[in-house]
Backbone bond lengths (Angstrom), bond angles and torsions (degrees), N, CA, C in turn:
res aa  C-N    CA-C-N  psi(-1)  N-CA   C-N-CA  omega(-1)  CA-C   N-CA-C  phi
1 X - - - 1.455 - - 1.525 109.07 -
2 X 1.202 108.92 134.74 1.905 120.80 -176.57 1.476 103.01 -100.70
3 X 1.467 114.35 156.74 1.441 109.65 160.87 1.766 90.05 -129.37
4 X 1.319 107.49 162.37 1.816 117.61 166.16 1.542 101.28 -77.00
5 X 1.208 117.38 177.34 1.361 131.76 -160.29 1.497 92.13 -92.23
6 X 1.487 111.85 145.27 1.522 115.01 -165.87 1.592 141.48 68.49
7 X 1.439 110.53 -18.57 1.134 130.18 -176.23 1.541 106.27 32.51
8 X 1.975 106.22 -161.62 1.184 102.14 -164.75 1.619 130.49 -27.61
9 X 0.990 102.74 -56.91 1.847 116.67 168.06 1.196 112.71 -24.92
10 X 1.381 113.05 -77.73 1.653 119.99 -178.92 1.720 103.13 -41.50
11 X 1.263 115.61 -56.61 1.887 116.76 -168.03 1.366 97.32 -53.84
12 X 1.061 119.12 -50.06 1.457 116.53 -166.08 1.364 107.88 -80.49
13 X 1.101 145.49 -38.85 1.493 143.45 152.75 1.577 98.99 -43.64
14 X 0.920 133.60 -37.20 1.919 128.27 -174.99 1.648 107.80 -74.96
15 X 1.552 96.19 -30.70 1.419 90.24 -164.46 1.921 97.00 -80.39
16 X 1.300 115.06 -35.40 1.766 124.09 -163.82 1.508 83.93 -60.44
17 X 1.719 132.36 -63.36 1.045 131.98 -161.98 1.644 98.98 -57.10
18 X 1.419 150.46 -64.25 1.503 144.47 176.45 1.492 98.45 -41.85
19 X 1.321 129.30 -33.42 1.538 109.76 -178.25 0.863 149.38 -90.72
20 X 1.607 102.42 -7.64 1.292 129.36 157.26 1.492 121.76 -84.74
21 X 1.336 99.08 -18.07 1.901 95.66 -178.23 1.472 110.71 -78.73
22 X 1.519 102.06 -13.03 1.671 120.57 -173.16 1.751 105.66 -88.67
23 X 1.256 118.70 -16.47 1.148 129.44 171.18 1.922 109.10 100.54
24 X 1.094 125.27 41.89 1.435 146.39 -155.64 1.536 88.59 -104.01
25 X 1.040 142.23 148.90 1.621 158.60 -161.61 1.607 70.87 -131.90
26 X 1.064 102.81 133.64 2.003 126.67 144.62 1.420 99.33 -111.75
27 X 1.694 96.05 139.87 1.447 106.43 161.76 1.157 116.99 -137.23
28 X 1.465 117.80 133.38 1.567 110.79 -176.75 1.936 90.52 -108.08
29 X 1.626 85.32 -179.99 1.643 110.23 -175.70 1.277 128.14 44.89
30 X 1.485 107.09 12.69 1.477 136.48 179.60 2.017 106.17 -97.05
31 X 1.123 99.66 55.33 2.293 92.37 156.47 0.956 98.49 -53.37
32 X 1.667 90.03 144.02 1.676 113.59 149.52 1.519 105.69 -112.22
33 X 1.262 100.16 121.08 1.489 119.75 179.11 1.285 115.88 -87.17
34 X 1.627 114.53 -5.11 1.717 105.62 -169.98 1.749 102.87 177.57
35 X 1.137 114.26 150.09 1.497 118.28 163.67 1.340 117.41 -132.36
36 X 1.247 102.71 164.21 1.304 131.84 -166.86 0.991 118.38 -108.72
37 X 1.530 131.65 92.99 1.461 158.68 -179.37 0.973 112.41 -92.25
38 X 1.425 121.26 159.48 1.745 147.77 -154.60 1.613 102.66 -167.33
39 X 1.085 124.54 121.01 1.432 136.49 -150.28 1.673 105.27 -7.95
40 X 0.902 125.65 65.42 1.467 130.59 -170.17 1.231 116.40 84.11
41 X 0.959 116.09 9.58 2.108 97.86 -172.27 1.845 90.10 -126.31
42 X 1.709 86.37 150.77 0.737 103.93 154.90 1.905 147.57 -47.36
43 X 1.617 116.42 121.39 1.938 119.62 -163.17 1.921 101.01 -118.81
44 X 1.251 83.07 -53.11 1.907 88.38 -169.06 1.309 113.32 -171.93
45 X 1.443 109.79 152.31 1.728 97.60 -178.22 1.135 86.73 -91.35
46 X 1.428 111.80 -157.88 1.359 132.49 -178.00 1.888 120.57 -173.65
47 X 1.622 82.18 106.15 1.447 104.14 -155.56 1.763 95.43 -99.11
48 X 0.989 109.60 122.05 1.861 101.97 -179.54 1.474 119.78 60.15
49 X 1.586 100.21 -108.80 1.725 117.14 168.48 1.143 93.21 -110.74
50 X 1.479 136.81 -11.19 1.709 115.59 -177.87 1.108 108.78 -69.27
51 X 1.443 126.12 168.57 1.354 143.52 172.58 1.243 91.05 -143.26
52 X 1.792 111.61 119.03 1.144 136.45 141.84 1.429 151.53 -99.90
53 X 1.954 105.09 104.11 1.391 92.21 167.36 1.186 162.90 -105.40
54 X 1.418 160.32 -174.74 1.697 149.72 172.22 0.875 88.93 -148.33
55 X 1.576 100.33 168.19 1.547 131.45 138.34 1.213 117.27 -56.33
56 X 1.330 142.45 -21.57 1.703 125.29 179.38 1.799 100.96 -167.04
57 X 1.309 118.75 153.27 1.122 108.33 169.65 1.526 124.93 -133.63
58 X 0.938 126.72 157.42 1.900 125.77 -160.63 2.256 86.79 -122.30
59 X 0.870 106.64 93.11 1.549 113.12 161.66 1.603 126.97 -59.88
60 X 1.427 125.08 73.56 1.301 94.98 -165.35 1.589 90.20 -137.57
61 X 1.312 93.51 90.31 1.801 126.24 168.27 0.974 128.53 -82.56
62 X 1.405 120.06 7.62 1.369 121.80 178.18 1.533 114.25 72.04
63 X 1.201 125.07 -163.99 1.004 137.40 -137.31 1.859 103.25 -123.90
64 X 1.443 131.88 -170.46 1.225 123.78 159.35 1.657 120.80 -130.06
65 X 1.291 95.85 38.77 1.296 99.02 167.13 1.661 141.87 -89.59
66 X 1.586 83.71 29.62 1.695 91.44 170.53 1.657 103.01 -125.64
67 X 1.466 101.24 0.86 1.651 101.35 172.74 1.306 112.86 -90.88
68 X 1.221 108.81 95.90 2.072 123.84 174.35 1.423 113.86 -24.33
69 X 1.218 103.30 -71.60 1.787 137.46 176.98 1.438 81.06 -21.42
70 X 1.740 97.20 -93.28 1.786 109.17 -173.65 1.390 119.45 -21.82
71 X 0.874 99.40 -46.42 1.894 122.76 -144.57 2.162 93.07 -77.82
72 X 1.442 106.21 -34.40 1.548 127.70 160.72 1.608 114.22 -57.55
73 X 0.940 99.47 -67.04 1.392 104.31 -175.38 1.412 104.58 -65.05
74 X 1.209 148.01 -51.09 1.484 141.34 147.44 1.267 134.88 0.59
75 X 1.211 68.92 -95.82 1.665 101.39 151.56 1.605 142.76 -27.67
76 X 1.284 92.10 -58.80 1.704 122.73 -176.54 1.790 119.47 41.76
77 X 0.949 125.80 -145.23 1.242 128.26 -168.03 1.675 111.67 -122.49
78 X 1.445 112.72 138.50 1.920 117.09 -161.47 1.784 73.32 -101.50
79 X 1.801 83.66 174.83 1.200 123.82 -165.76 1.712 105.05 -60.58
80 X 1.586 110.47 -33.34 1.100 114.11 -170.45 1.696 124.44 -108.59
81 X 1.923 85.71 36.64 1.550 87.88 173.46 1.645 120.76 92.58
82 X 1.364 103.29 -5.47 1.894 89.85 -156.45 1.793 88.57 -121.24
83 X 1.553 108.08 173.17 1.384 112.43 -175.81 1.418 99.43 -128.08
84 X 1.951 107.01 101.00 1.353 91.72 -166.09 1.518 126.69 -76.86
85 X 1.477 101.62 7.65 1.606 100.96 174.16 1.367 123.76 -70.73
86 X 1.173 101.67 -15.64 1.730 111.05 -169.98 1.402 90.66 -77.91
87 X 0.973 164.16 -8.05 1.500 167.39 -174.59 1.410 131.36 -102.07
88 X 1.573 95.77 -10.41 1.571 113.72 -175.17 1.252 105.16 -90.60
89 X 1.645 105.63 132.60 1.467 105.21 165.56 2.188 108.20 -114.59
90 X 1.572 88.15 154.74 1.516 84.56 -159.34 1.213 92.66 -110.65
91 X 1.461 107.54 130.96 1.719 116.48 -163.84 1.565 94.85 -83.87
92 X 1.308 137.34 8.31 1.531 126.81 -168.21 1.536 89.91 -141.71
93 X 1.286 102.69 -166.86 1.446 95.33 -148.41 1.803 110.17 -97.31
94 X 1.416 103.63 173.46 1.575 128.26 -171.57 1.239 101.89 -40.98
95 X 1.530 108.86 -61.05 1.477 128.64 -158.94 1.583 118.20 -50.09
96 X 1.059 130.77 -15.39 1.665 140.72 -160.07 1.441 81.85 -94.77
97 X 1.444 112.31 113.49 1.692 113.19 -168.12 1.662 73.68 -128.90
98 X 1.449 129.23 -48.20 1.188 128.11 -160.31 1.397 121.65 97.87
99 X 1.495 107.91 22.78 1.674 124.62 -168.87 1.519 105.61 -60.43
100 X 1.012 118.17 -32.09 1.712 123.06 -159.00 1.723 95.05 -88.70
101 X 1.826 103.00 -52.52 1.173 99.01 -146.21 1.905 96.72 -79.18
102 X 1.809 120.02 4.70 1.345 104.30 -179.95 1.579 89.21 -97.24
103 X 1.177 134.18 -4.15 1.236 130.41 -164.57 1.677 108.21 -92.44
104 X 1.383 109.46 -26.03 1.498 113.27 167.89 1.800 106.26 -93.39
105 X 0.896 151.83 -3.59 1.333 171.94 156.30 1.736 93.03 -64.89
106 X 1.217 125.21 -85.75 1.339 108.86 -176.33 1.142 126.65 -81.04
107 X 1.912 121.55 17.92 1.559 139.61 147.79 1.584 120.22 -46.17
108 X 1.637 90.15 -39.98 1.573 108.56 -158.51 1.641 135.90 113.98
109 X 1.901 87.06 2.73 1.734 91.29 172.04 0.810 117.69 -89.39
110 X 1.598 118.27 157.26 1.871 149.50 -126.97 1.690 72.15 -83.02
111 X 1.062 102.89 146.05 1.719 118.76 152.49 1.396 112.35 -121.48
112 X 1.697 100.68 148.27 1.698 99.94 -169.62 0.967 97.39 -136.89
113 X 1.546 142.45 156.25 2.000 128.01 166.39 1.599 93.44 96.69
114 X 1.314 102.17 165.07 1.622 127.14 -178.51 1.666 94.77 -115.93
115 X 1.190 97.50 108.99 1.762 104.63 157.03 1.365 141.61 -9.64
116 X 2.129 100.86 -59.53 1.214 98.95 178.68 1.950 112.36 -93.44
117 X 1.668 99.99 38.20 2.077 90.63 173.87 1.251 83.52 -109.78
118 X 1.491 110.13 157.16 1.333 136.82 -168.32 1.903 101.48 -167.24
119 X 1.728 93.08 163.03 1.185 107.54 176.03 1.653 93.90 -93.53
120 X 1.001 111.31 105.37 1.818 105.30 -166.39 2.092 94.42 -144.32
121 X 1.082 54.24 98.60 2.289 86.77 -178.07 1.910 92.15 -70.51
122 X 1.005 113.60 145.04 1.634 125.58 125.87 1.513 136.58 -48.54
123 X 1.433 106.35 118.20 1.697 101.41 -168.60 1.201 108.61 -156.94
124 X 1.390 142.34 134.96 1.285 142.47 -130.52 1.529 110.36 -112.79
125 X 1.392 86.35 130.01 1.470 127.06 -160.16 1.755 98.79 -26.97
126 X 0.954 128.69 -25.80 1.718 127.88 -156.08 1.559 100.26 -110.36
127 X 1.352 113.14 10.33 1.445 122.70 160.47 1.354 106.18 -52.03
128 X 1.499 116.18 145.23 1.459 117.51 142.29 1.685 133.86 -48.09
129 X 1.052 113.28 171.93 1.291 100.68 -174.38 1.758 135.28 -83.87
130 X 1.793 77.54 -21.05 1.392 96.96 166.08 1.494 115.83 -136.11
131 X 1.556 132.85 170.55 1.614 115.24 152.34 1.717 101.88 79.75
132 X 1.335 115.49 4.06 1.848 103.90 171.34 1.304 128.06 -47.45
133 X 1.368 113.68 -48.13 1.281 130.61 160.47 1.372 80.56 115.74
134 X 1.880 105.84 -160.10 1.668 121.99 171.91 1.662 102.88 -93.18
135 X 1.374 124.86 11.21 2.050 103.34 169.57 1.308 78.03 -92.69
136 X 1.490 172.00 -1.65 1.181 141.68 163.39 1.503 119.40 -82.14
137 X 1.020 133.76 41.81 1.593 145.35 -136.73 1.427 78.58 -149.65
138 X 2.050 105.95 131.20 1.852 108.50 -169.72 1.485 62.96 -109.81
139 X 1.795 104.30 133.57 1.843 113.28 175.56 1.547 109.33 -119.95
140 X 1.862 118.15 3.63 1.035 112.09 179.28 1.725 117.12 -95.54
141 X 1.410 124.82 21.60 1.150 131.54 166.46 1.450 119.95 -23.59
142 X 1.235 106.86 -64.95 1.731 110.46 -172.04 1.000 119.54 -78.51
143 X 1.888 119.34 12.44 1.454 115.12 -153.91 1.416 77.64 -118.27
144 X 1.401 155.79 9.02 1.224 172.26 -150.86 1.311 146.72 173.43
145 X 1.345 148.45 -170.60 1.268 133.30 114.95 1.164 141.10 -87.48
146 X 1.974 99.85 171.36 1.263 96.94 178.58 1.703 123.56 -134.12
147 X 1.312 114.36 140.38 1.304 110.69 -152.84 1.663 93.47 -107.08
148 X 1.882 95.34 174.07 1.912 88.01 166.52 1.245 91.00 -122.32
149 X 1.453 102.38 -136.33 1.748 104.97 -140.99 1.583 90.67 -85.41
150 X 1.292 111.40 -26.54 1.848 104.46 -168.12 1.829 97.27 -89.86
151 X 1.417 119.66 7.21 1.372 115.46 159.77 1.538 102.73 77.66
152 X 1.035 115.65 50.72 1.652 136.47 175.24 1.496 120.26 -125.58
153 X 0.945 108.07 134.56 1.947 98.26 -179.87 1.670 104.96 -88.48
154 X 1.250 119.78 170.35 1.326 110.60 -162.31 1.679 92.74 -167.65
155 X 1.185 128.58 39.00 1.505 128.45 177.67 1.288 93.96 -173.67
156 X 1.599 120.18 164.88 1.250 146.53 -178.62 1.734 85.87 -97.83
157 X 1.275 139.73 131.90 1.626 137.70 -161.49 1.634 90.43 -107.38
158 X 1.163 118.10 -40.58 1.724 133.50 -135.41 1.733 76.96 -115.21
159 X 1.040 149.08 6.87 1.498 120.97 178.47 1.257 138.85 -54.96
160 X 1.513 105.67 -28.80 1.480 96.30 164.58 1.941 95.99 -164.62
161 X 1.083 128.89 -149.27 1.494 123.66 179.26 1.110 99.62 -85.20
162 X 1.969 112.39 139.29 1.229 140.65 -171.50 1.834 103.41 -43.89
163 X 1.050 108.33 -60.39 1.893 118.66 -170.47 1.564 89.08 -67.39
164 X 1.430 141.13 6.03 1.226 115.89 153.17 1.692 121.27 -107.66
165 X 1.516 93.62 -2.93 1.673 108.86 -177.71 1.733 116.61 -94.69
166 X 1.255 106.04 -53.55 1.327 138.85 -173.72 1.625 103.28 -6.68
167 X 1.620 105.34 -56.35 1.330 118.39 -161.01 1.347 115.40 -101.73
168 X 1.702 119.36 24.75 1.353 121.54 160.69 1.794 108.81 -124.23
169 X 1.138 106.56 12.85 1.617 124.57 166.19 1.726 123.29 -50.86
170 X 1.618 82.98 -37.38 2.210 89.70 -175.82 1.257 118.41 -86.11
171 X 1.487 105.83 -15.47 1.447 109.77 171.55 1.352 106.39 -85.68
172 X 1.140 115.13 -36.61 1.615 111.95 -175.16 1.158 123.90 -42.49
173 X 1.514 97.67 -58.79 1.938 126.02 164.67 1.655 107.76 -46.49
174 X 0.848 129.15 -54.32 1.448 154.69 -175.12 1.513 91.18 -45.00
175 X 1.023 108.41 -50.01 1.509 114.59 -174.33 1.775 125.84 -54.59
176 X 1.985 84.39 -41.53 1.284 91.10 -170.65 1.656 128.03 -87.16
177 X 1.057 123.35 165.45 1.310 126.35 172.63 1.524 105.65 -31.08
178 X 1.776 102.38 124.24 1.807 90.98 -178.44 1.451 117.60 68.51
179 X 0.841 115.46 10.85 1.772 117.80 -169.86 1.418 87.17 15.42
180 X 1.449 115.92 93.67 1.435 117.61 164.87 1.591 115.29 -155.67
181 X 0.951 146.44 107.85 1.847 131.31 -155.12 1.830 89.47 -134.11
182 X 1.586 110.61 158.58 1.129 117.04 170.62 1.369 121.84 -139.82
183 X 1.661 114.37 125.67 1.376 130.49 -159.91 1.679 110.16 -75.84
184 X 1.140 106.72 108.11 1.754 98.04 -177.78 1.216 119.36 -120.14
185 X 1.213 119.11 140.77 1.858 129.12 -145.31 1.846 91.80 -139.14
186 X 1.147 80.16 175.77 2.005 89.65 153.18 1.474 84.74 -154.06
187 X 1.373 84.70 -170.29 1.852 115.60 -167.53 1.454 117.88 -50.21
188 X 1.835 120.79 -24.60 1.093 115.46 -157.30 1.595 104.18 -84.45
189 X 1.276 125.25 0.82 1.735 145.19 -139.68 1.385 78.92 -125.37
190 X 1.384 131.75 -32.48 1.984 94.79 -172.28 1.261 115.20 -73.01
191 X 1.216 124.97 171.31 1.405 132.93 -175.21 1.737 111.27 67.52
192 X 1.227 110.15 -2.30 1.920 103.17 168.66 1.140 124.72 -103.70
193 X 1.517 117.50 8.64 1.432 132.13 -179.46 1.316 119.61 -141.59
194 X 1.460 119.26 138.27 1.651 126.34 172.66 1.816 95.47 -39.03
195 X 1.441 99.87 116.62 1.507 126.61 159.50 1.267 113.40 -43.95
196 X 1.583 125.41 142.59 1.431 109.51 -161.35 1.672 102.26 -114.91
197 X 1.040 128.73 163.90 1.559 121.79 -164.56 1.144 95.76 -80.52
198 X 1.310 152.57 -29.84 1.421 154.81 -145.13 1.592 97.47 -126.18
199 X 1.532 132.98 132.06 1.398 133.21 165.67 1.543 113.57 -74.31
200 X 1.504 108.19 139.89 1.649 114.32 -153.44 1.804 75.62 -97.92
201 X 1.459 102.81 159.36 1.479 114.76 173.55 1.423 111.99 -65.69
202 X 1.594 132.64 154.79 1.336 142.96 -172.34 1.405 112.59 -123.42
203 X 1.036 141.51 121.47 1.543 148.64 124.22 0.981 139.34 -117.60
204 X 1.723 102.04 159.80 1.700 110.41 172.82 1.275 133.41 -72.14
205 X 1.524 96.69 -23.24 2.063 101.07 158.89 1.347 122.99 -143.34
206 X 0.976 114.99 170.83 1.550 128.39 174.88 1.488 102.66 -34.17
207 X 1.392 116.31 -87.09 1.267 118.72 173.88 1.568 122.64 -29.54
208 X 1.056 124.44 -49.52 1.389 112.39 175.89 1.562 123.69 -80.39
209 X 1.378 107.09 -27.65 1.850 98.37 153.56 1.196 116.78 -41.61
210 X 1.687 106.96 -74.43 1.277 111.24 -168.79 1.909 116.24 -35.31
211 X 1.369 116.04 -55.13 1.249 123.38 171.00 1.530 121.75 -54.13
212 X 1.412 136.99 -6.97 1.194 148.72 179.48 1.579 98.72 -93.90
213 X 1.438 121.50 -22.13 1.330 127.97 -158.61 1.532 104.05 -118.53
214 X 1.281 94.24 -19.28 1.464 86.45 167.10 1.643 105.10 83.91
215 X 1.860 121.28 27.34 0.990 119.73 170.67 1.337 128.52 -120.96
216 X 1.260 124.83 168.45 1.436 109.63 -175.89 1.635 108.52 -58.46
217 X 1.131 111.28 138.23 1.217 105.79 -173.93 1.602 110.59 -96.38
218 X 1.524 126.21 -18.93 1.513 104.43 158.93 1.461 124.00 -94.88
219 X 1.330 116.30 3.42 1.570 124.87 153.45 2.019 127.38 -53.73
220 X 1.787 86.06 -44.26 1.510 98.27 164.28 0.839 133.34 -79.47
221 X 1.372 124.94 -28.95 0.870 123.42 -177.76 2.081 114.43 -104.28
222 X 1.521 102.40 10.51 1.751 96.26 135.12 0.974 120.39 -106.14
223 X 1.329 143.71 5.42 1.218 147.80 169.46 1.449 115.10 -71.40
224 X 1.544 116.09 -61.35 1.538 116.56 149.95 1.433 133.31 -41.55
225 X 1.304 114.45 -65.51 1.571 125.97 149.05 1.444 120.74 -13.20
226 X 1.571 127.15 -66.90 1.251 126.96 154.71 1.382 139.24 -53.33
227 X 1.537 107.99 -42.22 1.429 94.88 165.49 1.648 108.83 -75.43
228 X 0.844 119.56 -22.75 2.032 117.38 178.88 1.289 99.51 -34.43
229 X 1.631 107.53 -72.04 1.321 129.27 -173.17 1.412 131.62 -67.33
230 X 1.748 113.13 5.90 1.435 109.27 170.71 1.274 89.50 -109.31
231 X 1.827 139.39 0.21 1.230 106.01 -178.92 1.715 117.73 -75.37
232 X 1.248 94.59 169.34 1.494 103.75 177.37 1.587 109.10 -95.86
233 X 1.146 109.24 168.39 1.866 121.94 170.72 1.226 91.78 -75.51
234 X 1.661 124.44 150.50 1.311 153.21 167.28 1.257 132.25 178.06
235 X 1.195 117.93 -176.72 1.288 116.28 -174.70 1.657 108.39 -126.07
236 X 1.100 112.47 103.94 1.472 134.75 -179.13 1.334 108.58 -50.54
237 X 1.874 106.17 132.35 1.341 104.23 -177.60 1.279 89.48 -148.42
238 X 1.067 130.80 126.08 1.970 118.92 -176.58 1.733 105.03 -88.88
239 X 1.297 122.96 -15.74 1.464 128.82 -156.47 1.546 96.43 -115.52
240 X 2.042 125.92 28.38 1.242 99.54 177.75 2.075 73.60 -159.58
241 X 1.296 98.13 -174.34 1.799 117.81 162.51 1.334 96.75 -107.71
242 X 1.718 100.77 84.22 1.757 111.97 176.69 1.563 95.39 -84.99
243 X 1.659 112.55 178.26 1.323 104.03 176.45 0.679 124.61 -132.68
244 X 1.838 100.22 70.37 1.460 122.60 152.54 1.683 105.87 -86.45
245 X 1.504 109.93 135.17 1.545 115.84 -148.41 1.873 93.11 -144.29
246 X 1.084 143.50 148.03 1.581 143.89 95.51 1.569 109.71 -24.52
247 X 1.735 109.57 146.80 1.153 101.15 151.39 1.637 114.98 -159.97
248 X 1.824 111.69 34.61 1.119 105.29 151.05 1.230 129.72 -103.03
249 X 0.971 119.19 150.03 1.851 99.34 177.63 1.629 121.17 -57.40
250 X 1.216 116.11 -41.03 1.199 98.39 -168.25 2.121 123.41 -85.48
251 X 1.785 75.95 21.88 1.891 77.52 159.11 1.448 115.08 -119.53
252 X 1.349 107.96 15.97 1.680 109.08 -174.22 1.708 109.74 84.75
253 X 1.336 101.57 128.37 1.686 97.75 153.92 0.897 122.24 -62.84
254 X 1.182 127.02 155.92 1.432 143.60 -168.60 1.646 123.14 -178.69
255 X 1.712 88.74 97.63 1.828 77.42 -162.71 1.407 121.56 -76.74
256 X 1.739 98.32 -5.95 1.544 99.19 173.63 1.279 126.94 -110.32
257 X 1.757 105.51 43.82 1.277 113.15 -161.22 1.832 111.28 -86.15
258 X 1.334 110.77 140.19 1.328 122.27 156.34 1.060 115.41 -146.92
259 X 1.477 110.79 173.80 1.601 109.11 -150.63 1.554 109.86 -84.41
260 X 1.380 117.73 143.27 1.372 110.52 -175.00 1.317 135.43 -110.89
């Protein structure tokens, strides 16, 4: 996977500069907390004490995934007691409270989608809480497995190419005990994945990972052990469905499996 030079930042600095040459007012530190409707149509937002009007308006407030509350009620409560929203950290920013979009919600506009789906990536635990950006994004998933806290795998890793997986990873975790899962590689996996901002723990064996991680260490190390031993011989290709494969059941398919 490539990024252009500057990433998000730069686009969005390209786009403010086209919108101003077009004659577009930017305003920062200006919310709109509310609008002002007329049998459905659009009158003025209403930012503070300002009152703002147009001819038409394009709402695009983002999302509410920095509102907890929300993000609870969504969410709700697992089988085992815990609220996995309280655990989420949101790699983008504070501000996505979802002010607009509950404010057109109790207007009377159509709602479509289930609340709790999201583009909700995997991103490592020692992130901030908000504002990580994408180097906090764990991108070596398919180059391994991944276990949770009781040292069990709990996803197919290898299901299909990473840029089609990537972004159903946070729910996965989400799922697990602690919403907490851990990506495990060996040596042959560095250098095939976006580098991660934070250094992942290192050992010489099973047992002493596991103990760096704070897991049972002969749980992990049959968990690893088994998938080792259902992989098949192949020839590794990260950019295709090579056929490097699993092929017992009880380590999961995995068509892009190699040993980890």
């Amino acid at each position: 996977m490539r990024f252009f030079m500057g990433g998000g930042k730069a686009l969005v600095n390209a786009y403010y500069r086209s919108a101003e040459r077009l004659g577009v007012q930017i305003r920062y530190n200006t919310p709109v907390h509310a609008l002002e409707l007329h049998d459905g149509e659009f009158v003025a937002a209403l930012a503070g004490s300002e009152r703002i009007t147009a001819k038409a308006c394009v709402l695009a407030a983002g999302g509410f995934e920095s509102n907890r509350e929300w993000l609870r009620e969504a969410w709700g409560e697992n089988a085992r007691g815990e609220w996995p929203a309280d655990n989420f950290l949101i790699r983008g920013t504070r501000f996505n409270q979802g002010v607009l979009l509950k404010f057109m919600m109790d207007a009377g506009a159509d709602i479509i989608g289930d609340p709790s789906q999201s583009h909700c990536v995997a991103i490592d635990a020692r992130a901030p809480l908000y504002d990580g950006g994408i180097c906090t994004r764990v991108d070596c998933v398919s180059l391994g497995i991944v276990v949770n806290r009781d040292a069990e795998r709990f996803y197919d890793e290898g299901e299909d190419f990473w840029p089609k997986r990537y972004a159903i990873w946070g729910r996965l975790v989400a799922q697990q005990p602690g919403q907490i899962g851990y990506s495990i590689i060996d040596s042959k996996a560095i250098g095939h994945f976006m580098p991660p901002v934070f250094p992942g723990a290192q050992a010489n064996t099973l047992a002493e990972l596991a103990c760096q991680l704070g897991l049972d260490a002969e749980k992990f190390t049959h968990t690893v052990t088994q998938y080792n031993q259902a992989c098949q011989p192949g020839h590794f290709d990260h950019t295709l469905l090579d056929d490097c494969a699993t092929k017992k059941p009880d380590a999961g398919e995995n068509p892009l499996g190699a040993p980890a």
